[in-house]
C-alpha positions as a printed Julia matrix, in Angstrom:
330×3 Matrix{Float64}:
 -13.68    0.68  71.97
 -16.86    1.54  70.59
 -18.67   -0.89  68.03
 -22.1     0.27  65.83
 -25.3    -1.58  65.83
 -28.26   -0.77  63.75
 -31.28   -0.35  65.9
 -33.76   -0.35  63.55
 -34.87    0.06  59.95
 -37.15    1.57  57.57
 -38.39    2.71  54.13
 -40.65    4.24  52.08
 -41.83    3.39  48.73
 -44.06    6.02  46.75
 -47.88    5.04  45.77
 -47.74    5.2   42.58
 -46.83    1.43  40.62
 -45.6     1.85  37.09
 -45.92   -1.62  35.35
 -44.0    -3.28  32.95
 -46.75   -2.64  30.68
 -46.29    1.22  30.92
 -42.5     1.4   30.3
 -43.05   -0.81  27.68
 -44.94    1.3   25.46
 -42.91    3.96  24.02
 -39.99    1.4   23.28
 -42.06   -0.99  21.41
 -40.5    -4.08  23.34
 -42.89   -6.71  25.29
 -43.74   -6.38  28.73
 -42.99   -9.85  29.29
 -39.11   -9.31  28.05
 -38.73   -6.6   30.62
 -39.29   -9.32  33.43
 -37.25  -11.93  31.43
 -34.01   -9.87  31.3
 -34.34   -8.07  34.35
 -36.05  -10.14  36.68
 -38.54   -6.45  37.25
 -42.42   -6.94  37.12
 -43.42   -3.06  38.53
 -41.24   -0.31  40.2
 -42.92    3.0   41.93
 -42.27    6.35  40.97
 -42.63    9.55  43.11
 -45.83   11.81  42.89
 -45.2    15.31  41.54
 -44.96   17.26  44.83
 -42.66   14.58  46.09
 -39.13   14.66  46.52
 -35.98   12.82  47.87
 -36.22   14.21  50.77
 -40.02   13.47  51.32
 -39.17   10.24  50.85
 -35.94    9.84  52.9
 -38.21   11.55  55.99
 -40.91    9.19  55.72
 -38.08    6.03  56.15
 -36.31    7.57  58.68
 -39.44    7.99  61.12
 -39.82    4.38  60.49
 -36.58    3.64  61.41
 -36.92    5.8   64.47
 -39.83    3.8   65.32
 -38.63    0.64  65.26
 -35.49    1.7   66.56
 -37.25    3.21  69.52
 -36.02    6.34  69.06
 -36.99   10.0   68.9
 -35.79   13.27  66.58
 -33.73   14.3   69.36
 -31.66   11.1   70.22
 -30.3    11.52  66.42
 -26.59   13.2   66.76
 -26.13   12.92  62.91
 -28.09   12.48  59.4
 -26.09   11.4   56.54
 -28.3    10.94  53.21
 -27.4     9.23  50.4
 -28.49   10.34  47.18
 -27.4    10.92  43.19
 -31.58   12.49  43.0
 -31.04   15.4   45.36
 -33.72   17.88  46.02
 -31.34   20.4   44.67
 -27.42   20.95  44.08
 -27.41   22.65  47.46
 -28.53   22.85  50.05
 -27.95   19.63  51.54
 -30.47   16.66  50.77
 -29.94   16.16  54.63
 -30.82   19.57  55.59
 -34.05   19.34  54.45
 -34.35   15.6   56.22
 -33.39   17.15  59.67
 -35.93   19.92  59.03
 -38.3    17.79  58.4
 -37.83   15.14  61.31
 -37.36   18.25  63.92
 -34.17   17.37  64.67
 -31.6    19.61  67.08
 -29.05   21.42  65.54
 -27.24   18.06  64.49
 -24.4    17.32  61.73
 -26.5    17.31  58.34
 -24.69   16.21  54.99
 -25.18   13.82  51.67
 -23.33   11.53  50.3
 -23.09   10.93  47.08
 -21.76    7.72  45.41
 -24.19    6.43  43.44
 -25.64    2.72  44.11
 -22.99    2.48  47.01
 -23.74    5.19  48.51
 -25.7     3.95  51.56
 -22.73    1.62  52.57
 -20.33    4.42  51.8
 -22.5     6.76  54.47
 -22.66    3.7   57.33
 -19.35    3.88  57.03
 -19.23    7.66  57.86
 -21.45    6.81  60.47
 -19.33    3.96  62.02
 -15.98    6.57  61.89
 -18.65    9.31  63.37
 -19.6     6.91  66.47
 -15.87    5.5   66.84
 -14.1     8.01  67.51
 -16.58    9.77  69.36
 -18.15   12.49  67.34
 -21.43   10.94  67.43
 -23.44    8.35  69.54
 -26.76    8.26  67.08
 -27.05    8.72  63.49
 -29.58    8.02  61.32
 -28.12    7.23  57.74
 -30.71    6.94  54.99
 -30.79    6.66  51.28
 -33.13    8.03  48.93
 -33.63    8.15  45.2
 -36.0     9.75  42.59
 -34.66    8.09  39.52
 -37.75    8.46  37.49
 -36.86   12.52  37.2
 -33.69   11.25  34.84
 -35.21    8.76  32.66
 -35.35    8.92  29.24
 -38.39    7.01  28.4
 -37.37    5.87  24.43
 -33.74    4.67  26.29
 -34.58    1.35  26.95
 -31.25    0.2   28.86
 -32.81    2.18  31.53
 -36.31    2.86  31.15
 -37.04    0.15  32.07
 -35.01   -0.54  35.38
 -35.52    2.44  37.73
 -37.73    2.95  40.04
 -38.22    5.52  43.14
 -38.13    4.45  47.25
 -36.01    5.18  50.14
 -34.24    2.99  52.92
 -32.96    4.05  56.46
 -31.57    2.38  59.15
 -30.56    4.02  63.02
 -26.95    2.86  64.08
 -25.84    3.51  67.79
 -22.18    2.51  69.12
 -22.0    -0.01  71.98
 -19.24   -1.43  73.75
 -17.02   -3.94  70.93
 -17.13   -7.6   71.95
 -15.22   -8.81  69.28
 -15.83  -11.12  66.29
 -18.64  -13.21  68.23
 -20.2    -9.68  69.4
 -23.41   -8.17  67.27
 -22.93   -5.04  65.44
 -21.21   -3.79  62.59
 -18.12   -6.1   61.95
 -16.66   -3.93  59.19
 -17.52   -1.87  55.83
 -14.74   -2.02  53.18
 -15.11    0.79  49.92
 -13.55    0.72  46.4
 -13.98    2.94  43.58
 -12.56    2.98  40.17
 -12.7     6.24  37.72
 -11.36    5.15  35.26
 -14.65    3.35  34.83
 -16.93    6.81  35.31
 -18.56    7.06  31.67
 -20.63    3.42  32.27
 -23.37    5.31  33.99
 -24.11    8.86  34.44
 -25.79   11.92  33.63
 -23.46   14.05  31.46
 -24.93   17.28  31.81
 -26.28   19.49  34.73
 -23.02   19.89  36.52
 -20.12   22.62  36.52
 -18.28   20.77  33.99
 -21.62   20.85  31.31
 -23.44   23.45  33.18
 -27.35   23.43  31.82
 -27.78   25.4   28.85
 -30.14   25.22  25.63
 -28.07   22.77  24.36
 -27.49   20.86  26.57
 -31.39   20.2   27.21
 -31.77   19.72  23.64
 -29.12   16.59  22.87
 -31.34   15.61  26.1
 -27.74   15.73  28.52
 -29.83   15.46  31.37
 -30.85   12.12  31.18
 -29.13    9.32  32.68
 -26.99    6.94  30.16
 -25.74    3.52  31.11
 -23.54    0.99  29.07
 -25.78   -1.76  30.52
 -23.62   -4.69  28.82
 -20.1    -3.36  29.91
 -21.39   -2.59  34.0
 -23.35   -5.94  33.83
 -19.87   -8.04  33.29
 -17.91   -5.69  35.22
 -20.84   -5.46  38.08
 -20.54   -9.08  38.95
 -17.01   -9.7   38.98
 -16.05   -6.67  41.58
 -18.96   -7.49  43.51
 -17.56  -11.06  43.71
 -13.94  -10.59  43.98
 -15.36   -7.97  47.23
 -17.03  -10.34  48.63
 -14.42  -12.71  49.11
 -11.98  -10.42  50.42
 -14.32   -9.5   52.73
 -14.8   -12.59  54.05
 -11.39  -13.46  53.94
 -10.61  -10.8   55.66
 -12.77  -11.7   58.57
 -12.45  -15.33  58.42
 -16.27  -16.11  57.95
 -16.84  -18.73  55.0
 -20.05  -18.05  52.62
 -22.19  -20.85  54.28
 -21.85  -18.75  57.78
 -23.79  -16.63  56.05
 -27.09  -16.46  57.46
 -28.96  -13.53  54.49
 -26.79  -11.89  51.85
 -28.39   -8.55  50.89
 -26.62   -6.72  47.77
 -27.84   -3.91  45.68
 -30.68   -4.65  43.66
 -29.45   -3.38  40.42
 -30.84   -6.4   38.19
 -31.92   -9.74  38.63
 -29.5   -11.28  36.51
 -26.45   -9.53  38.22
 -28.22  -10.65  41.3
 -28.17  -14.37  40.18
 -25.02  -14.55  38.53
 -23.67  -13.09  41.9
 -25.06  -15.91  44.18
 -24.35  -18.73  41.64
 -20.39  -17.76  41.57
 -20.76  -17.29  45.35
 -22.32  -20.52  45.96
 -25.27  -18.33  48.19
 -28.36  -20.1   48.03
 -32.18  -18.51  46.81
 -33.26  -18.89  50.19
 -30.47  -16.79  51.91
 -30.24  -13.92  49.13
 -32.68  -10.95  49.7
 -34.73  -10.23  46.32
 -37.06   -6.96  45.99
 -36.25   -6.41  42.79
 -39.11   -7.99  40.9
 -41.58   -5.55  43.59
 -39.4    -1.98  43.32
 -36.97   -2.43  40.31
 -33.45   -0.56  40.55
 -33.86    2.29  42.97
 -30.16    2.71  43.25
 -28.59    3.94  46.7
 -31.84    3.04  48.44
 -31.75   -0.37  47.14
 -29.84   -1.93  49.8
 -31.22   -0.18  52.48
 -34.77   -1.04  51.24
 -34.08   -4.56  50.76
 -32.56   -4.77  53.92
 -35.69   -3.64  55.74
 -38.06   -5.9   54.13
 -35.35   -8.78  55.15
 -35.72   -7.39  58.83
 -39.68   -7.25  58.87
 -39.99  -10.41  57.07
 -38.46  -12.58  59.86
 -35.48  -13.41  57.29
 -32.99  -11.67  59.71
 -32.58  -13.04  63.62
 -30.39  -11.84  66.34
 -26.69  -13.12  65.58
 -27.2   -13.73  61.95
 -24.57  -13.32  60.05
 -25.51  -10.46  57.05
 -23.5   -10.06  54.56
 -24.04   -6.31  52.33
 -22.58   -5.69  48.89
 -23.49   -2.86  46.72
 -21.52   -1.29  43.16
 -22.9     1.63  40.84
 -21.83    4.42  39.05
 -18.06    5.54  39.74
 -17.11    2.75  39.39
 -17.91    2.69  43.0
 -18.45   -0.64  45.31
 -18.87   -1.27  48.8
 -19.05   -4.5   51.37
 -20.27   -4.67  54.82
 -20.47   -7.66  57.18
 -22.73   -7.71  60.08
 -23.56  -10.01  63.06
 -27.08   -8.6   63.46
């Protein structure tokens, strides 16, 4: 029985810093409010000519790096996105073009802010039963393309970035062994209208119209996700760790997705996880959905805040409702 391990991580943020300061401006709020509500001081934003997958490519060879691996050890790609370069091909396809790769399975996923925990869990069904040994799984996200600038609920919260990590399966040494100890995912649809983009697909294909009552655009009932955010994150959590009998002081770095800083806080304070063992970029890269996690985890990794046989905890939730929870002995 086969068990996966990441083997290394990576990700990519774009040049460009936006400040508080310049989403500020055309919604006639403070600066200073945007950090006191959100916990975000600056997020980057893609340059023109770039695209998801630019950005997805540039984390993954990181991740191959560190993960001492080349194009050609890679058996799979798996590419979370809600920002693809376009409604088809593949977001992965271009991603294995780019990286060289063999002729190798090459699809996206596409969950929303869950969405990298939803594809390590393709991964980990991909490696245990045998389909794959490799796979690269990486999330990436231009989120500035669907912003309405005068919408302030969330103008002021996304930012671009991607996040990747390489997973290989070794031999399962139980509960005390490193490696992925299990990924649990929920969704909800009844819940789909809190965040989305209501036009652009086959059900409000793009038309004059459309463009016009701005449909393109993404639109978020901050206040209802917010509440509703926290308490499946929580209530996840637990189960989780129920499940596996691990109690929330095991827990060596906790590493959710960085939607907001208050969800982020509320979170740890009804968990009882303290500052020093909950991962925070998201005062650095705001909201950069999917690649959130991903992201965050990396800059855990290369900031020492992650040893061998930690215990990680991952949570994610976004648009769906979707919501994911992994647990890791890294």
């Amino acid at each position: 029985m086969k068990r996966m391990r990441v083997l290394g991580t990576g990700s990519y943020l774009p040049e460009r810093i936006v400040s508080n300061r310049e989403v500020a401006g055309p919604l006639g709020i403070a600066p200073e409010a945007i950090e006191r509500l959100t916990g975000i001081r600056e997020r980057r934003w893609a340059a023109e000519s770039q695209a998801s997958s630019d950005l997805a490519i540039e984390a993954s060879r990181q991740a191959l790096q560190t993960a001492g691996c080349g194009a050609g050890d890679v058996d799979a790609i798996i590419v979370s996105t809600t920002s693809p370069d376009s409604a088809f091909p593949s977001t992965a396809c271009f991603v294995q073009r780019g990286l060289g790769c063999r002729g190798v399975a090459a699809f996206d996923v596409s969950a929303s802010c869950s969405g990298f925990l939803y594809g390590l869990s393709m991964a980990n069904a991909m490696i245990v039963s045998g389909q794959a040994e490799t796979c690269l799984v990486t999330a990436a996200e231009v989120k500035s393309r669907f912003l309405d600038p005068a919408d302030a609920s969330t103008a002021v919260l996304f930012g671009d970035g991607a996040g990747a990590v390489v997973v290989r399966g070794e031999p399962d040494r139980g509960l005390n062994g490193r490696g992925v100890l299990g990924i649990r995912l929920h969704s909800d649809g009844s819940k789909h209208d809190l965040i989305r983009v209501p036009a652009g697909g086959s059900r409000a294909p793009a038309s004059v119209d459309t463009v016009a009552r701005r449909d393109h655009v993404l639109r978020m009932q901050g206040a209802s996700l917010f509440r509703i955010a926290v308490r499946r994150v929580e209530q996840a959590v637990l189960e989780m760790l129920n499940e596996f009998g691990v109690q929330v002081d095991e827990l060596n770095q906790v590493v959710l997705h960085q939607a907001n800083g208050r969800i982020l806080s509320n979170v740890a304070d009804r968990l009882g996880i303290p500052a020093e063992r909950l991962t925070a970029v998201i005062d650095r890269y705001g909201n950069t959905s999917s690649a959130s996690l991903p992201i965050a985890l990396d800059a855990a990794v290369r900031a020492g805040q992650v040893r061998p046989d930690d215990m990680m905890l991952l949570g994610s939730v976004g648009g769906g409702l979707t919501w994911a929870t992994g647990l890791v002995r890294w």
